[in-house]
C-alpha positions as CSV (number, residue, x, y, z in Angstrom):
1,X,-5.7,19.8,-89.7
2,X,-3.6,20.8,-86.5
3,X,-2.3,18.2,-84.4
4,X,-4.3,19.4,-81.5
5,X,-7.5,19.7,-83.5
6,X,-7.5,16.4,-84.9
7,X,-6.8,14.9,-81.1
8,X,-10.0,16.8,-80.1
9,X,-11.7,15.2,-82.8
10,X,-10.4,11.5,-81.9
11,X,-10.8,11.3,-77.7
12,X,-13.9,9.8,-76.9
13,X,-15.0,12.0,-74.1
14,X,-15.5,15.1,-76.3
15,X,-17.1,13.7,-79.4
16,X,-20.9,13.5,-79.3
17,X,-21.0,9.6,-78.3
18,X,-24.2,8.0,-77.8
19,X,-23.4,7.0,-74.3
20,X,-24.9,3.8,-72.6
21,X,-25.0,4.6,-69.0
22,X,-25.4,1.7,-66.2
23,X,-28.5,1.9,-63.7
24,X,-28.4,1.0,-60.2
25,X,-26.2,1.9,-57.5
26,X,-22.9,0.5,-57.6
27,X,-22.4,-2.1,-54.4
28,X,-19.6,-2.0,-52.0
29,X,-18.1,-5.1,-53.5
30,X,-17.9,-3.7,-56.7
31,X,-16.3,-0.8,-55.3
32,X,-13.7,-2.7,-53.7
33,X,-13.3,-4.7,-56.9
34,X,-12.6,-1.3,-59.0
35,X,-10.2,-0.3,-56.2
36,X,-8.3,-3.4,-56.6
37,X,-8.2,-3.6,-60.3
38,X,-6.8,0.2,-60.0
39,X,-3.7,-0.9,-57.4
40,X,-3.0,-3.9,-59.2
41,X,-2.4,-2.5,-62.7
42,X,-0.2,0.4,-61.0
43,X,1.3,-2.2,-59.3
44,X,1.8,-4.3,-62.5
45,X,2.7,-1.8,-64.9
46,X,4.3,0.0,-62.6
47,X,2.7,3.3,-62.8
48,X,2.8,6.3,-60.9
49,X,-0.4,6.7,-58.2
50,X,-0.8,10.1,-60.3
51,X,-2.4,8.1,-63.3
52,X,-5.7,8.7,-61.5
53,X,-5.8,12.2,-61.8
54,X,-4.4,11.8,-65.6
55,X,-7.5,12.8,-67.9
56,X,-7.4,10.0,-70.2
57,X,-7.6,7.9,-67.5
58,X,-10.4,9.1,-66.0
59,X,-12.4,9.5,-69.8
60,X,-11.6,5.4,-70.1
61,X,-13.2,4.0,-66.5
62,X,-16.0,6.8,-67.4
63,X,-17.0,5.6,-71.4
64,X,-16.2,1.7,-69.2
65,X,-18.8,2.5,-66.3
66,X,-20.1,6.2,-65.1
67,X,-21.4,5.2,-62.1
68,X,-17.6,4.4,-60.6
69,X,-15.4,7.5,-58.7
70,X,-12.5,7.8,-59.6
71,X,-10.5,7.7,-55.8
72,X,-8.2,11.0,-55.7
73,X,-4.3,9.9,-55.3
74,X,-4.5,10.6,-51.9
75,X,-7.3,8.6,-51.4
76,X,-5.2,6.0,-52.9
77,X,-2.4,6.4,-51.4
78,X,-3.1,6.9,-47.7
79,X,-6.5,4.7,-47.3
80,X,-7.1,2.4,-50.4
81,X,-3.5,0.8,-50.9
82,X,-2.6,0.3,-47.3
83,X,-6.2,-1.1,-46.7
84,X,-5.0,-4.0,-49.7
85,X,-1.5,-4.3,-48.2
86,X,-2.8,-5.3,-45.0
87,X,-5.1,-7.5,-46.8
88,X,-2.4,-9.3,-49.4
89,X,0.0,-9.4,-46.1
90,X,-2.3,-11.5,-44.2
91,X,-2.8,-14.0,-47.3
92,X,1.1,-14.0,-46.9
93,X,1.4,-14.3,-43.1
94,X,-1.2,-17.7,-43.5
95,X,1.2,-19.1,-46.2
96,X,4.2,-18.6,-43.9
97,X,2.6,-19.9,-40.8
98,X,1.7,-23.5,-42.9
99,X,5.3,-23.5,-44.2
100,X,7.5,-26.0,-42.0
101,X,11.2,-24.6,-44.0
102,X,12.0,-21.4,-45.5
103,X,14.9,-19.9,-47.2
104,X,15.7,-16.1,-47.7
105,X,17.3,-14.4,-50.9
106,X,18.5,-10.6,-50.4
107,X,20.4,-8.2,-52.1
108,X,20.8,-4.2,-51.4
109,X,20.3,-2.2,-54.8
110,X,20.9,2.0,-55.4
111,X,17.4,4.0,-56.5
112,X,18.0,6.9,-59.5
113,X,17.8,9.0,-56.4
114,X,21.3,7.4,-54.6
115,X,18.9,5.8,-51.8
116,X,19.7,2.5,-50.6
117,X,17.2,-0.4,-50.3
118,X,17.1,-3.9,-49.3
119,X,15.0,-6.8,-50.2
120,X,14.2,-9.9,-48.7
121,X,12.1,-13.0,-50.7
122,X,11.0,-16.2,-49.0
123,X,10.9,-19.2,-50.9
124,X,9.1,-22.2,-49.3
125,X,7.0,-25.4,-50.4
126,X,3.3,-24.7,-50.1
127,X,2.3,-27.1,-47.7
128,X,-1.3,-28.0,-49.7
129,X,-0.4,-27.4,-53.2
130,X,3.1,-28.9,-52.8
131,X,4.4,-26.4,-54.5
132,X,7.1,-23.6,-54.4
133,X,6.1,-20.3,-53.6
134,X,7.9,-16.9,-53.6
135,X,6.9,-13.9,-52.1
136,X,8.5,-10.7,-51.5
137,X,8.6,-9.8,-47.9
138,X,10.1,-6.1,-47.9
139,X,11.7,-3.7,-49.9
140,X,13.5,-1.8,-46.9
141,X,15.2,1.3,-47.1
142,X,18.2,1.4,-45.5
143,X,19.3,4.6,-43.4
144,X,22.2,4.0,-42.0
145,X,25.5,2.9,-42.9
146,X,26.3,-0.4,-44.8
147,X,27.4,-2.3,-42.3
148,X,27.5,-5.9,-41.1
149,X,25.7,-4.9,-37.4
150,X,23.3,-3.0,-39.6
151,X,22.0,-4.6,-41.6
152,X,21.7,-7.8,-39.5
153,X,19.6,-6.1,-37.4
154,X,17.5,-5.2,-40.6
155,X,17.0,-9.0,-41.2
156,X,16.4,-9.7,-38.0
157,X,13.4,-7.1,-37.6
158,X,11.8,-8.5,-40.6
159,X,12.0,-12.0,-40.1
160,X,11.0,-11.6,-36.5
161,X,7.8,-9.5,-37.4
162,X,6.7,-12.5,-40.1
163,X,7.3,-14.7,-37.3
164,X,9.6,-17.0,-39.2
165,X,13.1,-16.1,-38.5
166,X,13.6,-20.0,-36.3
167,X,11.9,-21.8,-39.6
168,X,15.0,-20.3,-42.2
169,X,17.2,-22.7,-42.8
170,X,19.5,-20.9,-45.1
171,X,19.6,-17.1,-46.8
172,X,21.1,-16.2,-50.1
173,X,23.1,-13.3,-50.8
174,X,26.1,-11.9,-52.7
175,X,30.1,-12.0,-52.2
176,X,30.0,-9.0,-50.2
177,X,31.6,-9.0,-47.0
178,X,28.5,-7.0,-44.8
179,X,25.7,-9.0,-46.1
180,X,28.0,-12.2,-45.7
181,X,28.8,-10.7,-41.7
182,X,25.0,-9.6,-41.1
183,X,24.4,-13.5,-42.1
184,X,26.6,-14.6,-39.9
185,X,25.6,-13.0,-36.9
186,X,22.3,-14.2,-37.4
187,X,23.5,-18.2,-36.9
188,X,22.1,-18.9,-40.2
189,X,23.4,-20.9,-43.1
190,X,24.9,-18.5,-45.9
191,X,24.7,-19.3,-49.2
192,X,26.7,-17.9,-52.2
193,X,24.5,-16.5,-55.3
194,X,25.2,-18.7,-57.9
195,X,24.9,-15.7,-60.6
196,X,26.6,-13.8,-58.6
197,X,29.6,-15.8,-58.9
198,X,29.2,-16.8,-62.6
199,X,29.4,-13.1,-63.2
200,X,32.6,-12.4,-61.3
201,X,33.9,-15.6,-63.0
202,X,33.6,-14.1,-66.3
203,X,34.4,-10.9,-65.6
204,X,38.1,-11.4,-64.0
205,X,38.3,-14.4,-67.2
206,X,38.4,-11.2,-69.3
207,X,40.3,-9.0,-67.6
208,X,43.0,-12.3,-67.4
209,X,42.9,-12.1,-71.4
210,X,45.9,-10.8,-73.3
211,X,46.1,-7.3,-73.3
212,X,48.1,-6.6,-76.6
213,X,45.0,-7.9,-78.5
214,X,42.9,-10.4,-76.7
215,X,39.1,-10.0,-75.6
216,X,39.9,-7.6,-73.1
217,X,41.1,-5.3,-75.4
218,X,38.3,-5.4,-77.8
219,X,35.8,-5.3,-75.1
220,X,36.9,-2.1,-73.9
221,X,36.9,-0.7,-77.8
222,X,33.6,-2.0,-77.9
223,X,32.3,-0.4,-75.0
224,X,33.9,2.9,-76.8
225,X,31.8,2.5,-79.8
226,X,29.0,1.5,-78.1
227,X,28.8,4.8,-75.9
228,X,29.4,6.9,-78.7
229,X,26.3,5.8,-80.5
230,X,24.6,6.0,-77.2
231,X,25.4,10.0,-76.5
232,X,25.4,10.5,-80.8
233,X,22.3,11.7,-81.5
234,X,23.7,12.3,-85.4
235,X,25.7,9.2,-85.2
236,X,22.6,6.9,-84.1
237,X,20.5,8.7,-86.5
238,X,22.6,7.8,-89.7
239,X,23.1,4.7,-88.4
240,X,20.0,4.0,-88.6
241,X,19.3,5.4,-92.5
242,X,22.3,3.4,-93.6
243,X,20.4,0.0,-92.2
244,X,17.4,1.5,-94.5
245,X,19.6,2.0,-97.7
246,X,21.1,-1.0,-97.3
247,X,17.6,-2.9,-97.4
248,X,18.0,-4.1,-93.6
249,X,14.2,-4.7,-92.7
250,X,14.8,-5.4,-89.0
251,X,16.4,-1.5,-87.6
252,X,18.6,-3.0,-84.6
253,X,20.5,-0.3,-82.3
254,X,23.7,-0.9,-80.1
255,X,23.8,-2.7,-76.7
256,X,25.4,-1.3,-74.1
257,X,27.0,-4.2,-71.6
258,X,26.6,-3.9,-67.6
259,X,29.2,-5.0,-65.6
260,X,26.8,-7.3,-63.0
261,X,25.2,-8.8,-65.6
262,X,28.0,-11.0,-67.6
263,X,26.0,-12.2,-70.7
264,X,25.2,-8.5,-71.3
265,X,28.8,-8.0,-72.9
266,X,28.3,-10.9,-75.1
267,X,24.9,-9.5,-76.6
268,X,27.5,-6.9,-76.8
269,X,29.6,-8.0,-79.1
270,X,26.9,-9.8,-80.8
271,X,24.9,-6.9,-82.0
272,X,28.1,-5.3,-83.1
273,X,28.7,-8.5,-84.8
274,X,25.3,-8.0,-86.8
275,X,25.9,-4.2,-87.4
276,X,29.3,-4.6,-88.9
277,X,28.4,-3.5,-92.3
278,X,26.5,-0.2,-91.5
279,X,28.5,0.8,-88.3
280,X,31.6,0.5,-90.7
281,X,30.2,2.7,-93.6
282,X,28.8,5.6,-91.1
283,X,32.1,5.5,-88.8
284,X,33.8,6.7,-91.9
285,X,31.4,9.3,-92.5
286,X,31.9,10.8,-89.0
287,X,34.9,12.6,-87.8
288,X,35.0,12.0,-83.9
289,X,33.4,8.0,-84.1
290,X,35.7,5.8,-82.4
291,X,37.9,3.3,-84.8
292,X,35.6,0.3,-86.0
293,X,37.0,-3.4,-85.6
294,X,39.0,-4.6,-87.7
295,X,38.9,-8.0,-89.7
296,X,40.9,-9.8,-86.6
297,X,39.1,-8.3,-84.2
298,X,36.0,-9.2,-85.7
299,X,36.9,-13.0,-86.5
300,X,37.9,-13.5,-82.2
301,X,34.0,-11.6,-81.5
302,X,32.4,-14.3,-83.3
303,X,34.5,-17.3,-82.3
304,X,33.5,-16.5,-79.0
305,X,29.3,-15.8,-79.8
């Protein structure tokens, strides 16, 4: 049976399905709830607001209830969503208000698309609960240069529209010289990210290593074998059948290591540690794979993992 057939025969909206249909008009506060479940799973899962128009989606919340509309995505979008914003932002605003000390975390981060965006988080003691809260108070996009001035005034905009900037008694952020200017200007405590400084810690550790044969060299033949198997199509493929043939039940690929993230180079160099046998037997096998590590190089990767 084609592919497409047999899909026809499977989706629920087109088979002959005794349907149970409710009765009775659906109230307001129904409504709203189906609105809400809708934002919150995009929100969640992050989905696109498109989903709603998507015509699986629409044959699920119809077999689930077929009294509910299905809100268009510009319904969503320009009335339902900022109507919950508003909404969520107020529930916000009263936790805020109650809180007697806040501190700030921020950090600016690229989109896919090269745009710019900053975030601020307030963390504070909720004053009933006694407990510590965190909630994100914007994702900002930034559109002007990265500087110090700038993006103090961004903070400052922020904090003064939550009405909380004289309750922060300290704000979080990275080494880097504008964010650490744009906290200064603001007269507020700065504090390094403790991450942040782990990771630069580790990083110029390994660049210190010896470079005739130490970790530094082996990370950066590492990183080589790792992006071949990433842009190998063939090479990840066989890699792959060799981990069948050689009875391997769990199929594991290779991790690539980021440079911000320092505990991503020594999952690294473990996986490569765990593939040894198979990514030794199919770089043979193929002409332009890097040069595998050998026994020494192998014996310093796992006295270090």
């Amino acid at each position: 049976m084609p592919k497409n057939n047999m899909f026809l025969t499977l989706n629920p909206c087109i088979k002959q399905f005794k349907h149970v249909f409710r009765f009775g008009t659906v109230s307001d506060h129904q409504i709203n709830e189906f609105h809400e479940a809708i934002v919150w799973m995009i929100a969640e899962d992050l989905q696109p607001l498109s989903i709603v128009e998507n015509s699986g989606f629409r044959c699920m919340i119809k077999l689930l209830d077929s009294r509910y509309e299905i809100p268009s995505r510009r319904t969503l979008g320009r009335t339902i969503i900022p109507q919950i914003m508003e909404k969520v932002k107020g529930n916000v605003q009263v936790l805020l208000n109650a809180a007697s000390y806040i501190a700030i975390t921020t950090d600016i981060w690229t989109s896919m698309n090269t745009d710019s965006f900053m975030t601020l988080t307030a963390h504070f003691v909720d004053s009933i609960l006694l407990k510590l809260k965190t909630v994100v108070l914007c994702t900002k996009k930034l559109e002007s240069n990265h500087t110090g001035v700038y993006h103090s005034q961004v903070m400052k905009k922020e904090l003064t529209d939550w009405n909380i900037l004289s309750k922060i008694v300290a704000i979080v952020t990275d080494g880097g010289a504008n964010i650490k200017l744009a906290v200064r200007l603001l007269d507020i405590p700065q504090i390094p990210c403790t991450a942040h400084k782990l990771n630069l810690i580790v990083q110029q550790s390994l660049e210190l290593t010896d470079d005739t044969g130490g970790l530094k060299i082996i990370s950066k033949k590492c990183r080589n074998l790792v992006g071949f198997f990433k842009r190998s199509e063939v090479g990840n493929r066989i890699l792959i059948e060799k981990q069948n043939q050689l009875g391997i039940t769990q199929i594991l690929k290779v991790k690539q290591d980021v440079r911000t993230r320092w505990n991503s180079t020594l999952l690294m160099l473990e996986r490569l540690v765990q593939l040894k046998e198979p990514l030794s037997i199919v770089i043979i096998s193929l002409i332009e794979a890097p040069t595998f590590l050998d026994h020494e190089e192998l014996k310093i990767i796992e006295v270090y993992y």
